[in-house]
C-alpha positions in Angstrom: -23.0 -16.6 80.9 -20.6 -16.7 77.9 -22.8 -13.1 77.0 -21.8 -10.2 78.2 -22.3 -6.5 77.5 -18.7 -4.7 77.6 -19.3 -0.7 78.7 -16.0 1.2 76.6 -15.2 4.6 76.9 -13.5 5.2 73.3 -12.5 8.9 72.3 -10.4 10.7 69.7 -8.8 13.5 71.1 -7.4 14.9 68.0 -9.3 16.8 65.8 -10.0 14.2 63.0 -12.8 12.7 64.9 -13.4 8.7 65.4 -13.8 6.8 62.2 -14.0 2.9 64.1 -13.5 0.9 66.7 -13.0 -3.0 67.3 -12.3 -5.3 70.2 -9.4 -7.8 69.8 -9.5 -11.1 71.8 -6.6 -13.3 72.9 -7.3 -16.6 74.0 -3.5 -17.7 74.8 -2.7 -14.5 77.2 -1.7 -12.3 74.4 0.4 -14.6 72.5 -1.8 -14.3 69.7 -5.0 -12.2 69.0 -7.7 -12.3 66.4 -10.3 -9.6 65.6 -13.7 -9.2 67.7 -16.6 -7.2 67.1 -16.9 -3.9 65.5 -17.7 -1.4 68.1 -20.5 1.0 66.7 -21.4 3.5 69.2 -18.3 4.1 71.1 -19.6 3.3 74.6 -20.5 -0.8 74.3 -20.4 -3.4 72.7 -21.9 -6.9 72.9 -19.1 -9.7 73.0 -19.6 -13.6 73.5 -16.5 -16.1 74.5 -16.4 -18.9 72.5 -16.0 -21.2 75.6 -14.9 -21.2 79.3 -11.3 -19.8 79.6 -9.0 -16.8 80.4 -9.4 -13.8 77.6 -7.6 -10.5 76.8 -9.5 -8.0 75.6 -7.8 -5.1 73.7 -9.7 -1.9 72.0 -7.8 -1.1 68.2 -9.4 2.4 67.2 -8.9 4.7 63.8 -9.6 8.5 63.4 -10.9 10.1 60.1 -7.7 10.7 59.2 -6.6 6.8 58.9 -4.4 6.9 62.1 -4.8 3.5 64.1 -3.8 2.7 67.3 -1.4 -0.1 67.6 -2.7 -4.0 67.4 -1.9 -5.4 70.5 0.6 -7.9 70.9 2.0 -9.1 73.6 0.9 -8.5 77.5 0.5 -4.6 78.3 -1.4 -2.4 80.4 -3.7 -1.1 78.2 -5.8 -4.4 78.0 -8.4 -5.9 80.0 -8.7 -9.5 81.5 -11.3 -11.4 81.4 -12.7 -14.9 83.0 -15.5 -16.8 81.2 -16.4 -19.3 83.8 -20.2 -21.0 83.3 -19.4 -23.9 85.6 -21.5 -23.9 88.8 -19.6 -24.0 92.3 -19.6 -27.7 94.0 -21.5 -27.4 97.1 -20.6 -30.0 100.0 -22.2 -31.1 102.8 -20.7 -31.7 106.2 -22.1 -33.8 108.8 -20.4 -34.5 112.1 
C-alpha cells in the first residue's frame, strides 16, 4: 500500500515545550525536499507516497519559543528511508 501509518517519537527537551511538527519528503534521495504532513500528536502521523519509488523522510520540529530544527538537505543520519513498492512479486513455475 502507498498508505501507511508512521509511529514518531517527537520531544522537546528544553523547557519551552513543543509548538509543531511536520514530516518532509524527498523523492530524489535528498537532493530536494518538499513539506509533508503536519504531525499533530507527536507520536504518528498518517503519510501516503504519491507513487512507487525510493523516499526520505525527515521530522522538522519547533518549540514555543520559535526555535526550529534544521530543514534537511542533503543525505544525513537523522532521516529515514523509505520503499513504496505496490507491485506484486512474479511467481514462476518450474517443470522438469
Amino acid at each position: 500500500s502507498l498508505a501507511v501509518n508512521l509511529d514518531l517519537d517527537i520531544r522537546d527537551e528544553g523547557p519551552a515545550g513543543l509548538a509543531s511538527a511536520q514530516v518532509w519528503v524527498s523523492q530524489d534521495d535528498g537532493v530536494s525536499w518538499s513539506q509533508g504532513p503536519v504531525v499533530a500528536d507527536y507520536k504518528t502521523v498518517a503519510w501516503k507516497a504519491p507513487v512507487d519509488g525510493r523516499y526520505r523522510l525527515a521530522v522538522v520540529a519547533e518549540d514555543k519559543a520559535k526555535n526550529q530544527s534544521a530543514l534537511p538537505k542533503g543525505r544525513s543520519d537523522d532521516q529515514f528511508l523509505l520503499i513504496a513498492d505496490t507491485t506484486a512479486p512474479l511467481t514462476y513455475c518450474f517443470t522438469s
